[in-house]
C-alpha positions as CSV (number, residue, x, y, z in Angstrom):
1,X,-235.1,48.7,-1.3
2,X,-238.8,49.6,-0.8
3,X,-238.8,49.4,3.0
4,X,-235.2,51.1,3.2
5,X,-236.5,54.2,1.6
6,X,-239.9,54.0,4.0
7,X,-237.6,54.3,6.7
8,X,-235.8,56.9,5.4
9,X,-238.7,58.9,4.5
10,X,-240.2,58.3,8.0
11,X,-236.9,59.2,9.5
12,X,-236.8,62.9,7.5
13,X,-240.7,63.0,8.5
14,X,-239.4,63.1,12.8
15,X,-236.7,65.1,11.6
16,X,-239.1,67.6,9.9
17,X,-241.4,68.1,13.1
18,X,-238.4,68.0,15.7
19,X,-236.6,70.9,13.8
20,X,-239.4,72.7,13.3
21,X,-240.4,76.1,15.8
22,X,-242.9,74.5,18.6
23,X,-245.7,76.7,17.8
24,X,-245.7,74.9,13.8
25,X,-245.0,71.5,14.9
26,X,-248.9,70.2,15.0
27,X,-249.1,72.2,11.3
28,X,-245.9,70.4,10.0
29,X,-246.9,67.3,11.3
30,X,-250.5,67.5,9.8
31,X,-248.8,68.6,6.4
32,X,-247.1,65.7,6.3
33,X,-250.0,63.1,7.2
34,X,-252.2,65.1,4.9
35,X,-250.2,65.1,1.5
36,X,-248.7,61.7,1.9
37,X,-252.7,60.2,3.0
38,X,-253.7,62.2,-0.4
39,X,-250.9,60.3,-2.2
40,X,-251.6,56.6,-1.2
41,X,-255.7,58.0,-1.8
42,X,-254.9,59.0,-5.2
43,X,-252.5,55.9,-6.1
44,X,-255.5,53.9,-5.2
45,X,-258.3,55.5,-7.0
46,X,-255.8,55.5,-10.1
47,X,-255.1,52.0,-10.0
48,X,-257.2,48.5,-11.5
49,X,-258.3,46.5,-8.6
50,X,-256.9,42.9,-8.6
51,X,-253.7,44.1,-10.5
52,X,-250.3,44.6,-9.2
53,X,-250.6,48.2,-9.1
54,X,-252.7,47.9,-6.3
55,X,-249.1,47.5,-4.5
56,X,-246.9,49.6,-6.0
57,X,-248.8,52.6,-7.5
58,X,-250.3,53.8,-3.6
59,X,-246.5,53.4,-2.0
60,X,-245.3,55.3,-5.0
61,X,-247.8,58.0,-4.7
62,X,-247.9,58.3,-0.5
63,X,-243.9,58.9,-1.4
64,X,-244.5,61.5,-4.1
65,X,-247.2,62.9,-1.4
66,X,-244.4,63.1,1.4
67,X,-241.7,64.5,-1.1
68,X,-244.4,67.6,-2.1
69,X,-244.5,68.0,1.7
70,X,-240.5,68.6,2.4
71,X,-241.0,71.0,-0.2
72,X,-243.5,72.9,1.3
73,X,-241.4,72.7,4.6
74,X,-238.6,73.9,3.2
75,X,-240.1,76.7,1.2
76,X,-241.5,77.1,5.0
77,X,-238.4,76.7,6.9
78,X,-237.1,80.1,5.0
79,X,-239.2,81.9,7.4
80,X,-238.4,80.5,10.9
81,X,-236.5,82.1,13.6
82,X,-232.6,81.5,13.2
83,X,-231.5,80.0,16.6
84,X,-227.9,81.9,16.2
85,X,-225.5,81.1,19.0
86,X,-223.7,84.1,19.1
87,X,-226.3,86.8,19.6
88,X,-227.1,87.3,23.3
């Protein structure tokens, strides 16, 4: 299940920098890299070395870290240029 929601996440992450305007892409991407890097750096320092947290508690965190990040993008997203077919 662990790896099936890594892809997922991974997935969103492309979809994320692909949708976003070209001029924010390198500040989305770097959002991204930043929070969930924070995550898996906090779920280490919070964890007992030699313990099975050492596995579980960084993955957990670097996916809390990623989730903060859509947020922020799609707080963000609210201000981007509409591409709207219609108008010339």
């Amino acid at each position: 299940m662990l790896p099936i929601a890594i892809a997922i996440l991974v997935l969103g992450m492309i979809y994320a920098i692909t949708i976003a305007p070209t001029a924010q892409r390198i500040q989305v991407a770097l959002v991204l890299v930043v929070l969930t890097a924070a995550g898996y750096g906090v779920g280490t320092l919070i964890t007992q070395p030699g313990t099975d947290q050492r596995t579980y508690y960084p993955i957990a965190a670097a996916i809390a870290g990623t989730m903060i990040a859509f947020g922020w993008i799609s707080n963000k997203r609210k201000s981007w240029v509409k591409n709207d077919p219609k108008k010339p």
